[in-house]
C-alpha positions as CSV (number, residue, x, y, z in Angstrom):
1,X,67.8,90.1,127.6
2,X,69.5,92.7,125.6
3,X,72.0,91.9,122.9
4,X,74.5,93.9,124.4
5,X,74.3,92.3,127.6
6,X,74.3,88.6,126.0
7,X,76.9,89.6,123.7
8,X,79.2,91.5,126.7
9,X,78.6,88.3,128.5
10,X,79.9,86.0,125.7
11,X,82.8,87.7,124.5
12,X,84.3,88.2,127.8
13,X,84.1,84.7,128.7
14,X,85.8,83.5,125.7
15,X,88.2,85.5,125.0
16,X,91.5,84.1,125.9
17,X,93.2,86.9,127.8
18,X,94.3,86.7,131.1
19,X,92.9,90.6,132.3
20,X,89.2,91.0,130.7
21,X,89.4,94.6,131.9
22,X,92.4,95.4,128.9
23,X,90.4,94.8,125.4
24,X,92.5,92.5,123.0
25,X,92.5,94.5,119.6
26,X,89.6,92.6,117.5
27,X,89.8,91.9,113.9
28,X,86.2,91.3,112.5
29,X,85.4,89.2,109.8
30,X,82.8,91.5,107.6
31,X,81.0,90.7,104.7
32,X,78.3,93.7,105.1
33,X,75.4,91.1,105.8
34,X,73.5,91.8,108.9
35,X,75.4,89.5,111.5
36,X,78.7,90.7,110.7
37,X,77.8,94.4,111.0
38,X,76.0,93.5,114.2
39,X,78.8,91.7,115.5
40,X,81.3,94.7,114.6
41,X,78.8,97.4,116.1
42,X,78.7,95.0,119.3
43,X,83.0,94.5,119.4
44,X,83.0,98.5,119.2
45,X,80.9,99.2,121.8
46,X,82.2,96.5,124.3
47,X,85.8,98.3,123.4
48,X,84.3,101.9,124.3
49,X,82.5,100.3,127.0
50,X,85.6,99.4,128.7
51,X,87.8,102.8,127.9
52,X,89.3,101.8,124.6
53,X,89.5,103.3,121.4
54,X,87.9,101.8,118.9
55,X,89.7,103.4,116.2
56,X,92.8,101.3,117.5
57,X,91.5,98.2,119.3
58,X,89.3,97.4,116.5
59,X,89.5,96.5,112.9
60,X,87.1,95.2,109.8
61,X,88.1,92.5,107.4
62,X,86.1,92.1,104.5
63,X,87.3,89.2,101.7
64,X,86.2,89.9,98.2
65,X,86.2,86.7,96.7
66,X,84.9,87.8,93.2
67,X,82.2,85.6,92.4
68,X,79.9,87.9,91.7
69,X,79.5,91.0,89.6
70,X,78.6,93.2,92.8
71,X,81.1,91.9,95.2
72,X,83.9,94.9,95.3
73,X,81.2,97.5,95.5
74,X,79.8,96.1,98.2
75,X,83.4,95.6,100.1
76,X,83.7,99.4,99.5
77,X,80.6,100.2,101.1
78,X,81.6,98.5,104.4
79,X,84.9,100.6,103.7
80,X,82.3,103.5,103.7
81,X,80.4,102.4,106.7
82,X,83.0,101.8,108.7
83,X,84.9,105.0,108.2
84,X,81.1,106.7,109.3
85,X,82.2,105.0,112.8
86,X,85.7,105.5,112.7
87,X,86.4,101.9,112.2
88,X,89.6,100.9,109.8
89,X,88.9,98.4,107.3
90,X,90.7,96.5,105.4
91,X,89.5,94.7,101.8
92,X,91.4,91.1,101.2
93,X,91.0,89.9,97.4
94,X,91.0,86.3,96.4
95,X,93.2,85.8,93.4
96,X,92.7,82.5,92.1
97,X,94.5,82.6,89.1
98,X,97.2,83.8,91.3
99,X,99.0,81.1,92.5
100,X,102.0,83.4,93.5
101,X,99.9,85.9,96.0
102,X,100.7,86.2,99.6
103,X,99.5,84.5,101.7
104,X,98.6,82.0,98.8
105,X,95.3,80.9,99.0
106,X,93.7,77.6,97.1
107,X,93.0,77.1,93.6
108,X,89.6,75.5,93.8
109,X,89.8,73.3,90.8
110,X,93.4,71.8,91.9
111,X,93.3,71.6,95.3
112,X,89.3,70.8,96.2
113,X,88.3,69.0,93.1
114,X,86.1,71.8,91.8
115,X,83.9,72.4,95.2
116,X,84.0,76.6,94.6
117,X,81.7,76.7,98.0
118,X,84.7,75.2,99.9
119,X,87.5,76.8,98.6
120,X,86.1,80.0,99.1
121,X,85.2,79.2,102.3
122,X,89.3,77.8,102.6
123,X,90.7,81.1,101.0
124,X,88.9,83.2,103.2
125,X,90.2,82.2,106.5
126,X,93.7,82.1,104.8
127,X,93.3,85.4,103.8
128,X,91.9,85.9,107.8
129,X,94.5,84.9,109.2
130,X,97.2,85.7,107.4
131,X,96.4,89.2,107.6
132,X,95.9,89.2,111.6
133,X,99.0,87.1,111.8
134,X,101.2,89.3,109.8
135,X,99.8,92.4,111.5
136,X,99.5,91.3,115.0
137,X,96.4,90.9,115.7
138,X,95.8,88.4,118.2
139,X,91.4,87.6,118.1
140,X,89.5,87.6,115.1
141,X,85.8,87.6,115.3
142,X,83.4,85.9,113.4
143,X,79.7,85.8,113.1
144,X,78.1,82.4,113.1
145,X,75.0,83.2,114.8
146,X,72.1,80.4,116.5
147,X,70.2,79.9,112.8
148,X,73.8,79.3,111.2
149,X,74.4,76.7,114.1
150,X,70.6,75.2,113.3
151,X,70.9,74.8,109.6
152,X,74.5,73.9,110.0
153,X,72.8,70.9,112.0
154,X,70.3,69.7,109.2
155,X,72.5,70.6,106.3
156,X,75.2,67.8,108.2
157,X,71.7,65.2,109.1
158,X,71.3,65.2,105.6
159,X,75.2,64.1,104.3
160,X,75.0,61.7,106.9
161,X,77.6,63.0,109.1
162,X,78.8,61.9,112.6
163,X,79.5,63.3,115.5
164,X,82.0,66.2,114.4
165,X,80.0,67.0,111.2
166,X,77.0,67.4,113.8
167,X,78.7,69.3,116.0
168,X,78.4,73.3,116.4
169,X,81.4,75.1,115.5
170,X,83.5,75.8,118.5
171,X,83.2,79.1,120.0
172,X,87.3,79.3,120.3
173,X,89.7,77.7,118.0
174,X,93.2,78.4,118.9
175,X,95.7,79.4,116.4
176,X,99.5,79.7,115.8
177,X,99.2,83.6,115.7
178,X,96.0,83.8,118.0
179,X,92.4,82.8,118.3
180,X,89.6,82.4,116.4
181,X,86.5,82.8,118.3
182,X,82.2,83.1,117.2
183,X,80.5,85.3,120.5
184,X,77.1,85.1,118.5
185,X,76.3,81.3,118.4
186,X,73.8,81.8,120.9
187,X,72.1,85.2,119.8
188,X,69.2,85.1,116.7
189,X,69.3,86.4,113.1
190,X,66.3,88.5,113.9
191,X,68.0,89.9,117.3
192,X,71.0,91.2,115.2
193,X,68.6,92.9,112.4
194,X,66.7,94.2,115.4
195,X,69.8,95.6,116.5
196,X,70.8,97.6,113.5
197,X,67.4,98.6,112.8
198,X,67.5,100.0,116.3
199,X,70.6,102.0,115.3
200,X,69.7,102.9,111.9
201,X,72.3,101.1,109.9
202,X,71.9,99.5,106.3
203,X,73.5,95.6,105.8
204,X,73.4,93.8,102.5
205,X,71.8,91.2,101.1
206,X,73.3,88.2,99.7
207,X,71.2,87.4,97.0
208,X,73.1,83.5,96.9
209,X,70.8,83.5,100.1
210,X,67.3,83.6,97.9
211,X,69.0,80.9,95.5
212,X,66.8,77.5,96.5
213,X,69.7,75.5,94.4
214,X,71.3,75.3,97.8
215,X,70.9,73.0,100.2
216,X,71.0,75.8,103.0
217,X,68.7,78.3,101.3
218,X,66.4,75.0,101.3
219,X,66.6,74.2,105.0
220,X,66.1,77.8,105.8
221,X,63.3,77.9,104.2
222,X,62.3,74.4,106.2
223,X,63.0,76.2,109.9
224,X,61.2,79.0,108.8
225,X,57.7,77.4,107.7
226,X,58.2,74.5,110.6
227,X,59.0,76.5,113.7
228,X,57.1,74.4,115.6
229,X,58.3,70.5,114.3
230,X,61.9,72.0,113.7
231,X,62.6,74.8,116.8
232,X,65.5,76.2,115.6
233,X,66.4,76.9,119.0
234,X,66.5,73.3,120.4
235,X,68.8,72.7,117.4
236,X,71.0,74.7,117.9
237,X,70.7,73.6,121.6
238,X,71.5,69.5,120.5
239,X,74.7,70.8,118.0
240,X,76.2,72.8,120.8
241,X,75.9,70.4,123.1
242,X,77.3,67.9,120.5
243,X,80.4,70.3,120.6
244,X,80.9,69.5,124.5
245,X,80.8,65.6,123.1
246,X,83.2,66.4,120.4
247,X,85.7,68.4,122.9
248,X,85.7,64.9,124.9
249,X,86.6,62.8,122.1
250,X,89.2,65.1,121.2
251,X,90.6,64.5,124.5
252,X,90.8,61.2,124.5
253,X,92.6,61.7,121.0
254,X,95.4,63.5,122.7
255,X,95.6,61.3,125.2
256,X,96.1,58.1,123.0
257,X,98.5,60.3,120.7
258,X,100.2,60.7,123.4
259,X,100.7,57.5,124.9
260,X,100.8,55.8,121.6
261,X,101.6,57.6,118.9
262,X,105.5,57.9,118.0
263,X,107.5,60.1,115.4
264,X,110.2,57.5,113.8
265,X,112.7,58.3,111.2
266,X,111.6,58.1,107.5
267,X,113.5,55.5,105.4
268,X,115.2,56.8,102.4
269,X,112.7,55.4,99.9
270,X,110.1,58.4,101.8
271,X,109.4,61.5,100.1
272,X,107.9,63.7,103.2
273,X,107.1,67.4,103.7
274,X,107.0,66.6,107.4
275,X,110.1,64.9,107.7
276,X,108.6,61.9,109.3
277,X,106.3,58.9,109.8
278,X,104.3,57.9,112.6
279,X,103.9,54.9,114.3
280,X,100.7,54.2,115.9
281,X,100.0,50.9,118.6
282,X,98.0,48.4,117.1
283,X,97.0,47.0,120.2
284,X,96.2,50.5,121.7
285,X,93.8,50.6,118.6
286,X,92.0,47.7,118.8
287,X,90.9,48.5,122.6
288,X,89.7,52.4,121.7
289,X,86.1,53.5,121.4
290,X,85.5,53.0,117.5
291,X,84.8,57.7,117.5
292,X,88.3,57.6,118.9
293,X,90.3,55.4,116.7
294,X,89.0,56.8,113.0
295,X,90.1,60.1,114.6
296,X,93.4,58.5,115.3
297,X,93.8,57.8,112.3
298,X,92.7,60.5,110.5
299,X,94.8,63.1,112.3
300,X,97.7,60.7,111.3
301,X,96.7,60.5,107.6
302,X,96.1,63.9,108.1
303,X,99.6,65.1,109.1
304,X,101.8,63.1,107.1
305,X,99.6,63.3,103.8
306,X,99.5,67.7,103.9
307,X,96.0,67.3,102.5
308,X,93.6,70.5,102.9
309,X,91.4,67.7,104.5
310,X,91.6,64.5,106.7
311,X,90.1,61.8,104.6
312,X,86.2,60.3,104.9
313,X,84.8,58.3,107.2
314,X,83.9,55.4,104.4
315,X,87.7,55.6,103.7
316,X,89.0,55.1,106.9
317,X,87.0,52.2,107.0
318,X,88.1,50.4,104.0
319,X,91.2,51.1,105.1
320,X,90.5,48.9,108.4
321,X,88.9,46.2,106.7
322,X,91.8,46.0,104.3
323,X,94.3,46.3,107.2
324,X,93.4,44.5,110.0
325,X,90.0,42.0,108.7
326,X,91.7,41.3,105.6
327,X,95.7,41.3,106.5
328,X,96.8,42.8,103.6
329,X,99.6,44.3,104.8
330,X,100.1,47.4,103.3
331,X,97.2,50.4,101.8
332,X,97.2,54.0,100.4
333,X,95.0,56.8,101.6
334,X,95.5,60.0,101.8
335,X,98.8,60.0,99.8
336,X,99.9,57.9,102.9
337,X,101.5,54.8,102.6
338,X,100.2,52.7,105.7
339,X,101.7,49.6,106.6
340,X,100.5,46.7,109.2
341,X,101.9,43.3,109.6
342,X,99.7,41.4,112.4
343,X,101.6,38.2,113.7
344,X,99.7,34.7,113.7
345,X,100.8,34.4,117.6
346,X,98.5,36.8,119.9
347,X,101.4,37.1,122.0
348,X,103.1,39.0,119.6
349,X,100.7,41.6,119.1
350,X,101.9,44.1,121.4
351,X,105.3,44.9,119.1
352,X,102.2,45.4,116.1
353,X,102.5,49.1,114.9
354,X,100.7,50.7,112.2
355,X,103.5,52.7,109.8
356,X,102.0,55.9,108.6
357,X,104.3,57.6,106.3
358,X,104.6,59.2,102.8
359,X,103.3,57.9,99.8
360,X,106.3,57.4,97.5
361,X,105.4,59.7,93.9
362,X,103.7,57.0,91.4
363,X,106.0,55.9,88.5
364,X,105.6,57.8,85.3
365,X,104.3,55.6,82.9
366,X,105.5,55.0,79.3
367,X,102.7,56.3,77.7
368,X,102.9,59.8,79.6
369,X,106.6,60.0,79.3
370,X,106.1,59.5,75.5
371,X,103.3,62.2,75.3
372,X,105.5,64.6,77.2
373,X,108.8,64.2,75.0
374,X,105.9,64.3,71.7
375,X,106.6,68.2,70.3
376,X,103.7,70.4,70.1
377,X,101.9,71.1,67.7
């Protein structure tokens, strides 16, 4: 089947508009590799396809993140390529030294403990979205293509990851200014060079993508000498199927935050950006699937801590074991303060609620106070 077709089919079922016959205006994510141009050729066409102009309904994106020497000539070359199809295009910079730009994206050495991978990966969705939020455009489109979803797969085997790490990424994330949504996570690498081969346009190559210090270039390399023990096909087949498992547990999440999850009011000794704790059931707890409760819990953590990330899997176990096996009473995770206090008389247990609220800021210590008043020298 063509990729047109495939890709026509796609889009219009997942995009979340209530008449597929009136294109949404489409913000592309494009870096200038081969999948994103593919996937803005494809957006364009579908627009024309159904009489709109694609100077108007559709836009490029490209974030220069400045890791490399080459980077801003190559975001001026999409620039160039897109104006040959009448295509706007718009370059986002990552300053990371910049702690004042708008939107403001991470610093990677402050906020992700030095992981440069993901906080370019954080700063470039920032950047994504808060350019189609303050701009109004309500779909962006990304290009995370069947090989992505495949390595994606192994790469998450290898870390040991459950069920959500497993899982593909979902084809439509909803937003507070719109949606985020992937149309290519069942179309081939090879089908989108094919594509602009067909049409005679040029992509570029990521030479990070030849580096075999990653663990991504490495299981590429894997898929593409073992097509026959690893199919990349059937793996992308198990994580997308994982992603129907994953939307079911995130149901069931809902539903228990719902039934037992309550705001309460913080006590003065709180320090909280959200203006609130959480209470969770304890009995409601115990009697949940195991997948289900650490998600719980880590959207809890999650909301009241402000993290960029809920916390690990290993953590929120410890924290159970210290909680509830060992009746300790009270933990810290997540700069969470999380309170439990389980009654001797089973009867009892049904008034048992977890108290997930701010961790109070940590005593200076004399030594650091001493250092700080010290002049410099």
């Amino acid at each position: 089947m063509l990729i047109e077709t495939v890709f026509a089919s796609q889009l219009g079922a997942l995009l979340p508009t209530a008449d597929p016959s009136t294109p949404p205006r489409l913000a592309i994510a494009v870096s200038g590799g081969a999948d994103s141009l593919a996937l803005l050729r494809l957006a364009a066409d579908w627009v024309q396809a159904r009489g709109g102009v694609v100077g108007e309904a559709v836009c490029g994106l490209t974030v220069d993140h400045r890791l490399r020497p080459e980077s801003t000539a190559e975001a001026a070359q999409v620039k160039a390529w897109l104006a040959a199809l009448g295509i706007p295009h718009h370059t986002l910079t990552w300053q990371r030294d910049d702690a004042t730009q708008h939107p403001p994206t991470p610093r990677p050495q402050q906020d992700l403990g030095g992981n440069l991978q993901a906080a370019a990966r954080q700063a470039r969705y920032h950047l994504l979205e808060g350019w189609c939020q303050a701009n109004g455009w309500p779909v962006l489109l990304t290009a995370h293509q069947r090989d992505d979803v495949a390595e994606h797969l192994l790469l998450r085997l290898k870390r040991g990851s459950g069920l959500y790490g497993l899982a593909a990424p979902a084809a439509v994330i909803a937003r507070p200014w719109g949606h985020i949504v992937r149309p290519l996570l069942t179309t081939r690498h090879q089908d989108c060079i094919a594509y602009l081969q067909a049409h005679g346009q040029a992509w570029i190559e990521d030479p990070s993508n030849q580096d075999g210090r990653f663990d991504r270039v490495r299981i590429r390399q894997l898929l593409a000498d073992q097509p026959d023990l690893l199919p990349s096909d059937r793996l992308a087949m198990a994580s997308l199927r994982l992603q129907d498992a994953r939307q079911v547990v995130e149901q069931a999440v809902e539903q228990f935050w719902a039934a037992a999850v309550t705001p309460t009011s913080i006590t003065p000794t709180t320090v909280s950006p959200t203006n609130s704790s959480l209470s969770l059931n304890h009995r409601a707890l115990l009697a949940s699937l195991p997948e289900v409760r650490w998600r719980v819990l880590a959207r809890a953590l999650h909301h009241i801590g402000q993290t960029p990330y809920p916390p690990r899997f290993e953590d929120l176990q410890r924290l159970w074991q210290r909680l509830v096996v060992e009746r300790r009473g009270r933990a810290t995770l997540n700069h969470c303060l999380i309170s439990l206090t389980i009654p001797a008389t089973p009867s009892l247990a049904d008034s048992v609620n977890w108290l997930v609220e701010r961790e109070p800021p940590r005593p200076e210590s004399a030594q650091n106070r001493k250092q700080q008043r010290s002049p410099q020298p």
